[in-house]
KELOVEX-586485 format. One record per residue (C-alpha): residue number from 0; residue in one letter; x, y, z. Coordinates in steps of 0.1 Angstrom, whole numbers, plus 2048, in hexadecimal, padded with zeros to 3 digits. Example, Ala and Ser with C-alpha at 12.3 -4.5 7.8 and 13.67 -1.06 7.14 Angstrom:
BEGIN
<site><vomar>0</vomar><vextor>a</vextor><u>87B</u><v>7D3</v><w>84E</w></site>
<site><vomar>1</vomar><vextor>s</vextor><u>889</u><v>7F5</v><w>847</w></site>
***
This chain:
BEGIN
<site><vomar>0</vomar><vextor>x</vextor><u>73A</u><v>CBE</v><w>E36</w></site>
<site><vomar>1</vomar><vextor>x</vextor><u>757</u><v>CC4</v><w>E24</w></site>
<site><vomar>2</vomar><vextor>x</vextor><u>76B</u><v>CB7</v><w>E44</w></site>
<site><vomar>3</vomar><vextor>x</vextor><u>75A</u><v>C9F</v><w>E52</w></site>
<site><vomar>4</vomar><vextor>x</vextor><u>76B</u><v>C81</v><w>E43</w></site>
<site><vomar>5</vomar><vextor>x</vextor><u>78E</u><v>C91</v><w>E3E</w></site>
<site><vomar>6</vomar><vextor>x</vextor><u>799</u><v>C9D</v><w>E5E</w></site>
<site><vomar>7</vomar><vextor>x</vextor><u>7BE</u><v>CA4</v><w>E58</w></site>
<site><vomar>8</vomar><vextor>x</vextor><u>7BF</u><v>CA1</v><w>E30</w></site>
<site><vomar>9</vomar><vextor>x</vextor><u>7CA</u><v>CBC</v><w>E19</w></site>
<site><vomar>10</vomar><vextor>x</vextor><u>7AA</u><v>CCA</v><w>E15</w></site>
<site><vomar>11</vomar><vextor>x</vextor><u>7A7</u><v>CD1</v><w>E39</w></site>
<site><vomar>12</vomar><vextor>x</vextor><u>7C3</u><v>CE1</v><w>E3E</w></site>
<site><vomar>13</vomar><vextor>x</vextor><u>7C0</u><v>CF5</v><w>E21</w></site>
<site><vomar>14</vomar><vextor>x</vextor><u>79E</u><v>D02</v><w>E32</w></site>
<site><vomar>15</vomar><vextor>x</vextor><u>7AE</u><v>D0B</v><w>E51</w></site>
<site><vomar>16</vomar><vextor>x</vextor><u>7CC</u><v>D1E</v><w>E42</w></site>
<site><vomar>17</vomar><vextor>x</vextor><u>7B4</u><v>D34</v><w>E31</w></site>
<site><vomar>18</vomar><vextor>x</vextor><u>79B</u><v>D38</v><w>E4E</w></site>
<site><vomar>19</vomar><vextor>x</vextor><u>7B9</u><v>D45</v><w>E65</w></site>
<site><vomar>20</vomar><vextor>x</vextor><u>7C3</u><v>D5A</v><w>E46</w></site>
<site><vomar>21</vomar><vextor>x</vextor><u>7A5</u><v>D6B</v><w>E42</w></site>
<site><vomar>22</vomar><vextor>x</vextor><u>799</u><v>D68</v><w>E67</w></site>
<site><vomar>23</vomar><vextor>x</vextor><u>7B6</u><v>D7F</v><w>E73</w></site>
<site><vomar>24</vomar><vextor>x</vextor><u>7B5</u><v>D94</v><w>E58</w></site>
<site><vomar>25</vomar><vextor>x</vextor><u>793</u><v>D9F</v><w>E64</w></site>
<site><vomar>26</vomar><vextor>x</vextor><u>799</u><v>D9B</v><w>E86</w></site>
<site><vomar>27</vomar><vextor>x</vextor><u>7B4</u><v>DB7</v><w>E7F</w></site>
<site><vomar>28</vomar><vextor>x</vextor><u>7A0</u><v>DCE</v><w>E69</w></site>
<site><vomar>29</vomar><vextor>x</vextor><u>783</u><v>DCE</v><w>E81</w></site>
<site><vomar>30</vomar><vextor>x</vextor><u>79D</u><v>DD1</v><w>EA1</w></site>
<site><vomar>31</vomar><vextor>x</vextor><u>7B4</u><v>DEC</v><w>E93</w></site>
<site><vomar>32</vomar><vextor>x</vextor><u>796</u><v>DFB</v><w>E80</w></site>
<site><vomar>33</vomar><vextor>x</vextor><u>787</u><v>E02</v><w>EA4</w></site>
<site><vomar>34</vomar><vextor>x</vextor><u>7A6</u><v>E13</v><w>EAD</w></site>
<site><vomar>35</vomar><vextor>x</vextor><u>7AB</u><v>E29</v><w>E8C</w></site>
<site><vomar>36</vomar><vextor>x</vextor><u>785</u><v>E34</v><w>E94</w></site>
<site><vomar>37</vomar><vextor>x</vextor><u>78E</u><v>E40</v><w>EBD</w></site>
<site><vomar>38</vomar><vextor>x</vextor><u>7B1</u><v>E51</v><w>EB0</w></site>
<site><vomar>39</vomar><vextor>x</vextor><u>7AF</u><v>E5E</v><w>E8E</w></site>
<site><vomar>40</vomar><vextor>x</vextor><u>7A5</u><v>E83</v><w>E86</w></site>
<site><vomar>41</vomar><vextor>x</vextor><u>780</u><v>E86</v><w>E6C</w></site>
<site><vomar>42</vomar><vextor>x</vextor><u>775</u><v>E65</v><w>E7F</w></site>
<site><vomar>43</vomar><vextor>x</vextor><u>752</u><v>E63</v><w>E92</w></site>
<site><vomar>44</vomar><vextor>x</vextor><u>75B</u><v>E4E</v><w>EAC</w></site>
<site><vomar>45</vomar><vextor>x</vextor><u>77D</u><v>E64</v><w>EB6</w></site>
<site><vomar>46</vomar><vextor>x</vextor><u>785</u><v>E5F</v><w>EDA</w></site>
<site><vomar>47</vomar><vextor>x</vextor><u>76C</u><v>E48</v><w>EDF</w></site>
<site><vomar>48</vomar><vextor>x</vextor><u>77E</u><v>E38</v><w>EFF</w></site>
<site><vomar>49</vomar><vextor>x</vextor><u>793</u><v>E18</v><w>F0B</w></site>
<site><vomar>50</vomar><vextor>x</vextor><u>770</u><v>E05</v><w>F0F</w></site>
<site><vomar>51</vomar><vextor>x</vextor><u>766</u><v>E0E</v><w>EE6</w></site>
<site><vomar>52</vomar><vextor>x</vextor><u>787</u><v>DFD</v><w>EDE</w></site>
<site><vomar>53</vomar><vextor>x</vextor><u>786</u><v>DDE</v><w>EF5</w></site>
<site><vomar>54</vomar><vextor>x</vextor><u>760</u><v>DD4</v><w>EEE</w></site>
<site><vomar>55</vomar><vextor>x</vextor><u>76D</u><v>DD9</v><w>EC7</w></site>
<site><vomar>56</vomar><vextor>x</vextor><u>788</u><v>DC8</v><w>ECD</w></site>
<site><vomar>57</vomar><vextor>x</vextor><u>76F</u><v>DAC</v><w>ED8</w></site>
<site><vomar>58</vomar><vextor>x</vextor><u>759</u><v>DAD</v><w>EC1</w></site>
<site><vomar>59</vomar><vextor>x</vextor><u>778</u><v>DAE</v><w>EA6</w></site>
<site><vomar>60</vomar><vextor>x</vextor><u>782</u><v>D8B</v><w>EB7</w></site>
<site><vomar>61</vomar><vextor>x</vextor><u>766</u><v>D76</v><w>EB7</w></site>
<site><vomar>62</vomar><vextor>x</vextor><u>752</u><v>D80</v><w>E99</w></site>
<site><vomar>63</vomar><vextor>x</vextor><u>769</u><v>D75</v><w>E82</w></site>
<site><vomar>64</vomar><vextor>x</vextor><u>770</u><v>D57</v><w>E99</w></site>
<site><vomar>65</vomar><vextor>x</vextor><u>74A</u><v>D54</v><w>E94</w></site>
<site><vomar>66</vomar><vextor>x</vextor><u>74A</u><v>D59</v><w>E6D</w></site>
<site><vomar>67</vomar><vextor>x</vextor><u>768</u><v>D46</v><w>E66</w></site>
<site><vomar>68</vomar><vextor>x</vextor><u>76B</u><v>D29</v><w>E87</w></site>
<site><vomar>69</vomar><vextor>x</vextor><u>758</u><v>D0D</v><w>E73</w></site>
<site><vomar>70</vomar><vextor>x</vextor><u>76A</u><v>D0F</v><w>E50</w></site>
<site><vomar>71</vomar><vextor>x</vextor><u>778</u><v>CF0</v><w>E5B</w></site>
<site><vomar>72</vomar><vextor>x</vextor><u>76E</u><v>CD5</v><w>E6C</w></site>
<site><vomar>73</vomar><vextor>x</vextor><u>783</u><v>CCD</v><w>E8E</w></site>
<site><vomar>74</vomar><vextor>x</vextor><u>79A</u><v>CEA</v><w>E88</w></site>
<site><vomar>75</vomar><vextor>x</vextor><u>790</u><v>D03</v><w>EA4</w></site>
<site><vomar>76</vomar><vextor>x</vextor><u>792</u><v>D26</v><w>E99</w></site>
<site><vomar>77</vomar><vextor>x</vextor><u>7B2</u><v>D38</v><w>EAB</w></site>
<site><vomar>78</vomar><vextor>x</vextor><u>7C5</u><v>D59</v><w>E98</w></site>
<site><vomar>79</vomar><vextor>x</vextor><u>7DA</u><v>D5A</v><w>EAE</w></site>
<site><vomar>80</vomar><vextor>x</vextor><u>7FD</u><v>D49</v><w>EAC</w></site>
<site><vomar>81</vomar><vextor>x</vextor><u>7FF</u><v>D46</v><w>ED7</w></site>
<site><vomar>82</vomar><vextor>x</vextor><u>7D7</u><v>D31</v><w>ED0</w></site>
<site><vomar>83</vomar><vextor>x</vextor><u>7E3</u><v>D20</v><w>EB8</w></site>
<site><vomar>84</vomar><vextor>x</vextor><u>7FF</u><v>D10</v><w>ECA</w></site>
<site><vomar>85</vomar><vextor>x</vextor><u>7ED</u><v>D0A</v><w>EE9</w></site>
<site><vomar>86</vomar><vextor>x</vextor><u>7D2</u><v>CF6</v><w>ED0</w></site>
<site><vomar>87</vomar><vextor>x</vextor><u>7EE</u><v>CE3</v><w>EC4</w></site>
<site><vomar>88</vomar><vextor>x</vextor><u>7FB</u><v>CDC</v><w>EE3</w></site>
<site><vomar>89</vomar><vextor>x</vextor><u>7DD</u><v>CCE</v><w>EF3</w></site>
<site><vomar>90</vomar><vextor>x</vextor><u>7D4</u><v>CB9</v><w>ED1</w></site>
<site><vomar>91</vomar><vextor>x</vextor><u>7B5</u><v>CD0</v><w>EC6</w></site>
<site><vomar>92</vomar><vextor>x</vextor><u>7C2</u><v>CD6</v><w>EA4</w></site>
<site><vomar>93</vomar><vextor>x</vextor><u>7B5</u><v>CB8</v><w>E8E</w></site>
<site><vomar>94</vomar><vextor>x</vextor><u>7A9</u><v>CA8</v><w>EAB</w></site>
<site><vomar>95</vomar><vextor>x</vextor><u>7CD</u><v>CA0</v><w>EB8</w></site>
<site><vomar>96</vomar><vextor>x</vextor><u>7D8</u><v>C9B</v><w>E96</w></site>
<site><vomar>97</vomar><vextor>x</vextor><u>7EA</u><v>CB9</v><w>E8C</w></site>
<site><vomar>98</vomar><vextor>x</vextor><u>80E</u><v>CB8</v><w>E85</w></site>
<site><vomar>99</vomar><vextor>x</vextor><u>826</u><v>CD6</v><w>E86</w></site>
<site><vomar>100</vomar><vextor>x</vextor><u>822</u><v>CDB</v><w>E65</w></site>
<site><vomar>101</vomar><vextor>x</vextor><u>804</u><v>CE7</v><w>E67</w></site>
<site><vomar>102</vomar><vextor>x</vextor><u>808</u><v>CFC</v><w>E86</w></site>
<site><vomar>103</vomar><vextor>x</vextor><u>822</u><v>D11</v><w>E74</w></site>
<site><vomar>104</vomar><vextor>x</vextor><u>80D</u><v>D14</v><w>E55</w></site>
<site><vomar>105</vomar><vextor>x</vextor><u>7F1</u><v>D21</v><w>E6A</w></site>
<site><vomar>106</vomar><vextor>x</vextor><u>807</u><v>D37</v><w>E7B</w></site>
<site><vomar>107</vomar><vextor>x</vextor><u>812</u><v>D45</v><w>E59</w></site>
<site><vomar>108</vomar><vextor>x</vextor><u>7F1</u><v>D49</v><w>E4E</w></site>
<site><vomar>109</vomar><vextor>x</vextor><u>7E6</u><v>D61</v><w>E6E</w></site>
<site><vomar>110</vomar><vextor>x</vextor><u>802</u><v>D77</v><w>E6D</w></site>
<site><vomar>111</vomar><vextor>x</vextor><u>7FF</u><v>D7D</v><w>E47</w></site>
<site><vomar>112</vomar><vextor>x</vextor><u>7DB</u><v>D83</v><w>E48</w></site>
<site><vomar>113</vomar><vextor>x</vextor><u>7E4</u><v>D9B</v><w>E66</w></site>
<site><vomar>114</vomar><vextor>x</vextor><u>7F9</u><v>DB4</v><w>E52</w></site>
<site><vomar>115</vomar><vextor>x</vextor><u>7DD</u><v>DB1</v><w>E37</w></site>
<site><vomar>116</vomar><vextor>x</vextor><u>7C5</u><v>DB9</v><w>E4A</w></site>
<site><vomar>117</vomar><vextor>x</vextor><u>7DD</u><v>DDA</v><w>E54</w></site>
<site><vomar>118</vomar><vextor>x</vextor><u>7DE</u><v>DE6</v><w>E34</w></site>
<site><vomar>119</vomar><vextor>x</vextor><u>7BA</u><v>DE2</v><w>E31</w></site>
<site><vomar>120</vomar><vextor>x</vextor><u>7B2</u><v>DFA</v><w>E4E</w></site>
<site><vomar>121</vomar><vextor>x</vextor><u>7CE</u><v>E16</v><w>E3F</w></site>
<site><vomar>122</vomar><vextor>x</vextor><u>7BB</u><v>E13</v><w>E1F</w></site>
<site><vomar>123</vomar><vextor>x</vextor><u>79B</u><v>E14</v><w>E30</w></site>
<site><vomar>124</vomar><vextor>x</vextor><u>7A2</u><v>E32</v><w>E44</w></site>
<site><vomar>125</vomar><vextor>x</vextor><u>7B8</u><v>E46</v><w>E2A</w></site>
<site><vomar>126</vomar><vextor>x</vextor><u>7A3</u><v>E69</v><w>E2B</w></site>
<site><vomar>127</vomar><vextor>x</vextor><u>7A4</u><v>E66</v><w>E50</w></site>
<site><vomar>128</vomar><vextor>x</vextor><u>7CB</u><v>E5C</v><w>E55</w></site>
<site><vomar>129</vomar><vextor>x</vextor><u>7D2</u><v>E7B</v><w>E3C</w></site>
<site><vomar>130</vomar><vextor>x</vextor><u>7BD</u><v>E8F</v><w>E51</w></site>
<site><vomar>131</vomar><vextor>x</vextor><u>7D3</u><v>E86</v><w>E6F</w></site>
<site><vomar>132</vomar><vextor>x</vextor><u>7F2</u><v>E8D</v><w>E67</w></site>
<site><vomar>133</vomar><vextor>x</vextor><u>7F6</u><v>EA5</v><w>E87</w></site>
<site><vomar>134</vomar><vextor>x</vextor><u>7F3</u><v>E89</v><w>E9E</w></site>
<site><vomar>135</vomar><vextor>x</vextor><u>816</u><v>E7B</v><w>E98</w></site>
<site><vomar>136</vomar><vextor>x</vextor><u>820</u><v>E57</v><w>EAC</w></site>
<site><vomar>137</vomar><vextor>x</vextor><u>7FD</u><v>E56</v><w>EBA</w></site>
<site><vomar>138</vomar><vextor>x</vextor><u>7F4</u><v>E45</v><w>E97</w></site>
<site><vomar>139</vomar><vextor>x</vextor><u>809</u><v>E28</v><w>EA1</w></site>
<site><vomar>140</vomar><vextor>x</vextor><u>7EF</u><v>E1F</v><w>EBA</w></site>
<site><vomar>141</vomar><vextor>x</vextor><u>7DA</u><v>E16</v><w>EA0</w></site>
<site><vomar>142</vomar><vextor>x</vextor><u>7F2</u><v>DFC</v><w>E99</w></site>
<site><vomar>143</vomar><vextor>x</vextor><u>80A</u><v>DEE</v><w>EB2</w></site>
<site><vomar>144</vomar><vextor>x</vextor><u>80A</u><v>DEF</v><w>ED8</w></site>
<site><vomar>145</vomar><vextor>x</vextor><u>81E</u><v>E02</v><w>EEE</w></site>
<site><vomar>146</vomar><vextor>x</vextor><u>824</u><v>DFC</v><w>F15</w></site>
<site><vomar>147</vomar><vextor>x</vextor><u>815</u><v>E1A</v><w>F2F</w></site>
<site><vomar>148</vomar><vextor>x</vextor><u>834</u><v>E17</v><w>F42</w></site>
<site><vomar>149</vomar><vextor>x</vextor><u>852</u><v>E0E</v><w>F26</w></site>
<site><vomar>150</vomar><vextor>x</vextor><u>862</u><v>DEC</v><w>F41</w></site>
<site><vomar>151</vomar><vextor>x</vextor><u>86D</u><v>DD6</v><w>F24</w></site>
<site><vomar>152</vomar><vextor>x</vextor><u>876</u><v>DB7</v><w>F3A</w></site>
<site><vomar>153</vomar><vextor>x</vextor><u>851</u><v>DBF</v><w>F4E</w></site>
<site><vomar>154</vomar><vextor>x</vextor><u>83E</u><v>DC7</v><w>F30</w></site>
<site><vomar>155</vomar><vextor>x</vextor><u>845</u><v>DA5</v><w>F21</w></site>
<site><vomar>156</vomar><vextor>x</vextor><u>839</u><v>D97</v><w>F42</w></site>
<site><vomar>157</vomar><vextor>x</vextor><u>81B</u><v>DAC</v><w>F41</w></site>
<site><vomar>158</vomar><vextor>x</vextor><u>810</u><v>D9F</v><w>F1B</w></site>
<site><vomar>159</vomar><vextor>x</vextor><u>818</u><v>D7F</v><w>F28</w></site>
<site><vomar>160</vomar><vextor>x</vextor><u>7FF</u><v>D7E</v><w>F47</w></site>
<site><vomar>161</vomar><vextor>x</vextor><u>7E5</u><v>D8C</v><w>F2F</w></site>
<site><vomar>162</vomar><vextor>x</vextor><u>7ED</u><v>D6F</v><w>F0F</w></site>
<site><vomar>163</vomar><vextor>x</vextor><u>7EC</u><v>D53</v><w>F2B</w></site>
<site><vomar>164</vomar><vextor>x</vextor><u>7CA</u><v>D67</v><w>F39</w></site>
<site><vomar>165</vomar><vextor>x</vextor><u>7BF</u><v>D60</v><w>F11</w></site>
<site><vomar>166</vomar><vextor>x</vextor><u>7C6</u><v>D43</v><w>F0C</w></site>
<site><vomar>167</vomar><vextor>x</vextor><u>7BF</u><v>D30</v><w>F2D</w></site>
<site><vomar>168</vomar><vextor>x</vextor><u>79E</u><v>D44</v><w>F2A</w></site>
<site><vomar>169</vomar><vextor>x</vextor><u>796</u><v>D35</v><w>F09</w></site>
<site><vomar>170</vomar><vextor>x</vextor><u>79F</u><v>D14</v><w>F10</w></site>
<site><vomar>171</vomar><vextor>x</vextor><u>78F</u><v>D0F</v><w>F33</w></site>
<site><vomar>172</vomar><vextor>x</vextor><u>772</u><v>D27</v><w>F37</w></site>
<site><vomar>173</vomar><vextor>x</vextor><u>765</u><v>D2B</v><w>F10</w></site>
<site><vomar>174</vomar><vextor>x</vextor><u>769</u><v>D04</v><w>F16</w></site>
<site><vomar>175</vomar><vextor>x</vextor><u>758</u><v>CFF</v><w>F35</w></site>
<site><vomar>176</vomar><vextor>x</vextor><u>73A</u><v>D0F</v><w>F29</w></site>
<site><vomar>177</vomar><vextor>x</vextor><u>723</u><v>D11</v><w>F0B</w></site>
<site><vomar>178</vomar><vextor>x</vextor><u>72D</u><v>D36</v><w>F00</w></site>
<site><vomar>179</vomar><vextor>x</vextor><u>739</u><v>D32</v><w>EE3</w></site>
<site><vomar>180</vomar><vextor>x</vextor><u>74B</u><v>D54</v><w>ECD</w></site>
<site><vomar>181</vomar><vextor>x</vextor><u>736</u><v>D66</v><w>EEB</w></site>
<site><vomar>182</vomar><vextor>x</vextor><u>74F</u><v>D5B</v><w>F02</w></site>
<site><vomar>183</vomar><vextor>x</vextor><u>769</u><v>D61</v><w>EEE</w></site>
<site><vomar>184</vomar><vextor>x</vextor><u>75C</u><v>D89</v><w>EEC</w></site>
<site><vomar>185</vomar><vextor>x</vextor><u>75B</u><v>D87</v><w>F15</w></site>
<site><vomar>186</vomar><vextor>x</vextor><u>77E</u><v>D7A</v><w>F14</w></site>
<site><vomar>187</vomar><vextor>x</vextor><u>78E</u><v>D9A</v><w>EFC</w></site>
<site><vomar>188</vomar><vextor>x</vextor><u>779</u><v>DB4</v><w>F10</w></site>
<site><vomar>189</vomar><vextor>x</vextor><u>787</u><v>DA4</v><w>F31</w></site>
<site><vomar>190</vomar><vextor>x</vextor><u>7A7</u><v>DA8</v><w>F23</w></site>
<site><vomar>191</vomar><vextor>x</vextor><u>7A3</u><v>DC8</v><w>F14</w></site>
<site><vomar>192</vomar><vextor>x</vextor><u>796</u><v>DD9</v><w>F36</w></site>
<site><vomar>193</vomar><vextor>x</vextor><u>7AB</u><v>DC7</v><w>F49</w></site>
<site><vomar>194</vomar><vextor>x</vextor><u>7D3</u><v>DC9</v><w>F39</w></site>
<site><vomar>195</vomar><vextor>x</vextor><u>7CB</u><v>DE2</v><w>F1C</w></site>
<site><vomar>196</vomar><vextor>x</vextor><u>7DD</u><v>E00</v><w>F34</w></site>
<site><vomar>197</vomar><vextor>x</vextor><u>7F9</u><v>DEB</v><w>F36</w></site>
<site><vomar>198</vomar><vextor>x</vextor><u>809</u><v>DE2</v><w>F16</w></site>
<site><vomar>199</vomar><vextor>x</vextor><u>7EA</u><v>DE7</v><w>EFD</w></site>
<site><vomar>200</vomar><vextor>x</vextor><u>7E0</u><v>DBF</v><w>F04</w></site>
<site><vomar>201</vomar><vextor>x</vextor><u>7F2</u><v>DB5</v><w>EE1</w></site>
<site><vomar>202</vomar><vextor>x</vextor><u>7F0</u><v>D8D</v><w>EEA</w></site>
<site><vomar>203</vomar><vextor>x</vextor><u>7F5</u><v>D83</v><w>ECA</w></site>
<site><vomar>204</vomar><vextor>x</vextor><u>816</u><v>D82</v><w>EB0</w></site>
<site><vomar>205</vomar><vextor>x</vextor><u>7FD</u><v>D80</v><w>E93</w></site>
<site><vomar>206</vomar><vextor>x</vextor><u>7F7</u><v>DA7</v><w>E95</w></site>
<site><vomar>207</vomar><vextor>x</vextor><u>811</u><v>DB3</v><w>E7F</w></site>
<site><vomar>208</vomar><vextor>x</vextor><u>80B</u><v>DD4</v><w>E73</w></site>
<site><vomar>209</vomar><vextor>x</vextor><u>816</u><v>DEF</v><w>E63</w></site>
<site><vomar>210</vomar><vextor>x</vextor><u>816</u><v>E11</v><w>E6C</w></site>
<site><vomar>211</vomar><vextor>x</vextor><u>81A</u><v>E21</v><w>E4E</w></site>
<site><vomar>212</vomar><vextor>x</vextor><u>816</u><v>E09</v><w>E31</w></site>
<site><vomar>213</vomar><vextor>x</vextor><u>82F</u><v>E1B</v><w>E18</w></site>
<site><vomar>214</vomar><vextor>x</vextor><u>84B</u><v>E23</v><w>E38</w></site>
<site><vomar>215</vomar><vextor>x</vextor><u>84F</u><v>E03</v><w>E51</w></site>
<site><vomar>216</vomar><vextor>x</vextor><u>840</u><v>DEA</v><w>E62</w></site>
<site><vomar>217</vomar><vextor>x</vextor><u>836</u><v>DE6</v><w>E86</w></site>
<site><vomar>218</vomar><vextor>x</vextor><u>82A</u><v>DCB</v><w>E9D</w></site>
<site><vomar>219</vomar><vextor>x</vextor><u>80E</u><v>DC8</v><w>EB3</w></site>
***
């Protein structure tokens, strides 16, 4: 329990840090692997569909929510800078004990293990980016969003119906009942199938990535 008497301490903080770390840094290689596997050219799963991505997207979510949630004690799991505040906010980080300190270190922590986890999926899927070097911007996709219909001012409205949908929904329902990471899954798919046409259903500032590792970044 290596929490249970040191809520707030060093040690438990330290813990956290490195679960958001490596928590969105799989979250990423799993998400944007599923993506890599619908677009890229050598790959089975090659236009696999919008409902492949969205229920990998889910899974990409809440398994390492599930893997990683519990690494420390009274520090809920988030990867997600826009979660993370909303913990904050309503005193769920260190059971109302956080301090702001810690919310930016967290924050940190997500983003950088977002662009790791980046890299990872480029290195993963070398022979198959190689082998689609015919498909131009559509690579991208892999790793940012773009908008359907290209509304700047409406676009940011549109990711922000779908972050509040995220976050109210893993607040209140995943809450409400006993679902645990399951609900978490329903809550990406939802998402997914419901605002992925719109803007690609980024939700989350942690998702920095880059489009061609050696050339320039991009963000989700």
């Amino acid at each position: 329990e290596i929490c249970a008497c040191l809520v707030g301490s060093e040690m438990c903080i330290r813990d956290r840090l490195i679960g958001e770390f490596i928590g969105t840094m799989l979250l990423v290689l799993l998400g944007d692997g599923v993506c890599a596997n619908v677009t890229l050219n050598n790959s089975g799963f090659k236009a696999a569909g919008p409902l492949f991505i969205a229920l990998g997207w889910g899974l990409a979510v809440c398994l390492p929510a599930a893997a990683m949630g519990g690494i420390a004690e009274n520090f809920p799991a988030s990867y997600n800078p826009a979660l993370t505040v909303a913990l904050a906010a309503d005193g769920s980080l260190l059971a109302g004990k956080f301090t702001i300190g810690t919310v930016i270190g967290m924050i940190i922590a997500e983003m950088a293990g977002g662009f790791v986890g980046a890299i990872l999926v480029w290195i993963a899927f070398k022979p198959q980016f190689d082998a689609s070097s015919d498909l131009g911007d559509s690579l991208r996709g892999i790793f940012c969003t773009a908008p359907g219909v290209r509304n700047i001012p409406y676009n940011i409205l549109q990711e922000a119906i779908a972050t509040f949908w995220l976050v109210f929904a893993i607040k209140a329902a995943c809450g409400a009942f006993p679902l645990g990471t399951f609900g978490v899954f329903l809550v990406i798919v939802s998402c997914g199938t419901t605002f992925g046409g719109l803007t690609g259903y980024a939700m989350n500032l942690s998702l920095i990535h880059i489009s061609e590792p050696t050339r320039h970044a991009q963000i989700s």
